[in-house]
C-alpha positions in Angstrom: -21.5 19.4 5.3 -24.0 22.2 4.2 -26.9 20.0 3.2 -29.9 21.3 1.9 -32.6 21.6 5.3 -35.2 19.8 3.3 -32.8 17.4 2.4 -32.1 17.0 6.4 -35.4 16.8 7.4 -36.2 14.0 4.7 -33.6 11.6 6.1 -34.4 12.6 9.6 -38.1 11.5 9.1 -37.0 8.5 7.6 -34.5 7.0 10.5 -37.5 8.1 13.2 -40.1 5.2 13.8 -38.6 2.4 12.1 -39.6 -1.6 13.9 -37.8 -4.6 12.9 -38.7 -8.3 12.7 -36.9 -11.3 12.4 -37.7 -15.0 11.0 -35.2 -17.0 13.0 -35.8 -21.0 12.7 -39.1 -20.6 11.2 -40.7 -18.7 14.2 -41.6 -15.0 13.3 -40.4 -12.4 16.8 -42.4 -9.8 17.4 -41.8 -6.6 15.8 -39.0 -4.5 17.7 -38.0 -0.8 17.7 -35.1 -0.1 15.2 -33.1 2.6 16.2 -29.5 2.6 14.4 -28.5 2.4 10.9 -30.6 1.5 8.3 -31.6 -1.6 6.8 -29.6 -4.0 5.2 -30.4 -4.1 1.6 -32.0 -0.6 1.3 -31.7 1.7 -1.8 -30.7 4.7 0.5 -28.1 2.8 2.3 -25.3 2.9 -0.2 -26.3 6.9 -0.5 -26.6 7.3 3.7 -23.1 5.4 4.1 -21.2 7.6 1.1 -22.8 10.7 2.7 -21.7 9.6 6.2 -18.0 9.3 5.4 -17.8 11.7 2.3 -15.8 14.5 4.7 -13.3 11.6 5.6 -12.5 10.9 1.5 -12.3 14.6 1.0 -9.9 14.7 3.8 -8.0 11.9 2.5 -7.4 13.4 -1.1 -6.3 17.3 -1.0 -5.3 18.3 -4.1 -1.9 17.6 -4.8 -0.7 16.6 -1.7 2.7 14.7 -2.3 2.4 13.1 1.4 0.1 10.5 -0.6 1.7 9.8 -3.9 -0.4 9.1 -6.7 -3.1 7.3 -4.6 -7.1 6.9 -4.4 -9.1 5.9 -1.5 -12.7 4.7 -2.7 -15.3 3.7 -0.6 -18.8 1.2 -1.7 -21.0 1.0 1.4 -18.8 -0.7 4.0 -16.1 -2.2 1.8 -13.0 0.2 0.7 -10.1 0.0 -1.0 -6.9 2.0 -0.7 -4.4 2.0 -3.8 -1.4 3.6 -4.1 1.6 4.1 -6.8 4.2 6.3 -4.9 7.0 7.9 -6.4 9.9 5.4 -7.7 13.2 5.6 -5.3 15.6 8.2 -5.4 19.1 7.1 -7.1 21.0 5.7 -4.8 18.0 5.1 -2.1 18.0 1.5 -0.5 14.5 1.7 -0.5 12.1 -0.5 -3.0 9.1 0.9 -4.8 6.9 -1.7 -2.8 8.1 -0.3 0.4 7.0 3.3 -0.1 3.8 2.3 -1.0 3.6 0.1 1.8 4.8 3.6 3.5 2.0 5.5 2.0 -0.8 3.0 2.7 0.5 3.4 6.2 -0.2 6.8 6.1 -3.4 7.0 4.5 -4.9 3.7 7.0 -3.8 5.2 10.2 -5.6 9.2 9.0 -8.5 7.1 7.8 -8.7 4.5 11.2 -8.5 8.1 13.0 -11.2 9.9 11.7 -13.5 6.2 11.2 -13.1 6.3 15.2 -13.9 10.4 15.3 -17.4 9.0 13.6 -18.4 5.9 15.7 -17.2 3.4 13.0 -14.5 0.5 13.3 -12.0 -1.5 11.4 -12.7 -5.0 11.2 -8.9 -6.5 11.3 -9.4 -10.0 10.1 -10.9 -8.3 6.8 -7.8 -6.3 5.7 -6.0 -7.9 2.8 -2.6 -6.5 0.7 -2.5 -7.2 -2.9 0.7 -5.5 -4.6 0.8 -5.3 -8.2 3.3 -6.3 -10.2 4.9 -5.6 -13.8 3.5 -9.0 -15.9 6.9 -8.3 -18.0 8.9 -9.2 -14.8 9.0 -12.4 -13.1 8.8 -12.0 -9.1 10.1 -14.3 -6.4 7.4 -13.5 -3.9 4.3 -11.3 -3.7 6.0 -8.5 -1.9 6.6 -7.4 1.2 4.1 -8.1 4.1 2.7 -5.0 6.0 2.2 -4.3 9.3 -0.3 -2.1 10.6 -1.5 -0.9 14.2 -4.8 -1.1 14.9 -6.2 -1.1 18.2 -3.3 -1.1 20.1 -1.9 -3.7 18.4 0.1 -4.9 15.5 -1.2 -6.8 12.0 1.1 -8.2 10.0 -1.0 -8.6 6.8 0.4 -10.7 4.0 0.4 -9.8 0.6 -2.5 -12.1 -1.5 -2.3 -14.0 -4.7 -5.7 -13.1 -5.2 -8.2 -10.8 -3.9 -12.0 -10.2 -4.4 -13.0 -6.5 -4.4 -16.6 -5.9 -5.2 -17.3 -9.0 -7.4 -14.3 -9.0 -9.0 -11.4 -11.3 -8.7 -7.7 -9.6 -8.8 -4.4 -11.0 -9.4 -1.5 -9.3 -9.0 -0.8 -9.2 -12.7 -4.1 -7.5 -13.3 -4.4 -11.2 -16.3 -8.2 -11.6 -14.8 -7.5 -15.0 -15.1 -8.5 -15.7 -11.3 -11.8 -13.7 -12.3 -12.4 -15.7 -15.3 -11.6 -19.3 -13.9 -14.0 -18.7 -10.9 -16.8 -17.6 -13.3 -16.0 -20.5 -15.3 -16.3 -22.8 -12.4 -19.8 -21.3 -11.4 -21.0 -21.3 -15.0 -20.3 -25.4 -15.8 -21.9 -25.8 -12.4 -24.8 -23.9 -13.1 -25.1 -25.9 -17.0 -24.4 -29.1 -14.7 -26.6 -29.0 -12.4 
């Protein structure tokens, strides 16, 4: 990706020589040899993973490509989010604004499963959650359409949620925060409680 040597040979050094130890039911193991990743909770790790899979992000957001819609694909350490606002339906078309999105995210998972793969990294299924979001002006019968998805030779059907946590913050999909604040609130007279 053209980075600077020095800046190579710094994070070289730094994943060479690296032990390990565990406390596991209050018996300390012996240190062992730690020779992939990098340790949860470091300060380089959030840098290390955006580094790692900045060529996929680029890849996944040319300028101006229409194959996408109006979408972003953002990435914190191991937890990502895709969101997409694709291009209302021709007159005429049978086809609902939820279902090109749904179109689009479909797209933009199976590039970004693709090139994951490419770099030694996996999907974890059971963590993949749908949220669509809806006008607050308009009531809506149901939370969308589902989505299906093929991952690993087989198919997810993954329901849209009423609610969805995304890097401390709780979403509904009115974008009211009022999932967000009623958890908080919960936690706070808990913590004055206690």
């Amino acid at each position: 990706q053209g980075f600077d040597p020095k800046l190579c040979r710094f994070f070289d050094n730094y994943l060479q020589d690296r032990k390990t130890q565990f406390l596991f039911n209050g018996a300390l193991l012996d240190p062992s040899d730690f020779t992939v990743g990098i340790g949860q909770g470091s300060a380089l790790s959030p840098v290390l993973s955006r580094l790692y899979i900045a060529s996929v992000q680029h890849k996944q957001h040319p300028v101006n490509n229409a194959q996408f819609g109006n979408s972003v694909v953002q990435f914190f350490v191991d937890d990502g989010l895709i969101s997409v606002a694709g291009p209302p339906p021709d007159a005429g078309e049978k086809t609902t604004q939820l279902q090109i999105n749904n179109a689009i995210i479909a797209n933009i998972f199976h590039s970004l499963a693709g090139d994951f793969t490419r770099l030694g990294l996996g999907i974890e299924a059971d963590k993949l959650e749908l949220m669509h979001f809806l006008s607050p002006r308009r009531q809506h019968p149901n939370m969308g359409p589902e989505h299906a998805l093929r991952l690993e030779g087989r198919v997810l059907r993954i329901l849209p949620q009423t609610k969805l946590r995304y890097l401390g913050f709780f979403l509904d999909p009115k974008l009211s925060f009022r999932e967000h604040i009623r958890v908080y609130m919960i936690k706070a007279c808990s913590t004055v409680n206690a």
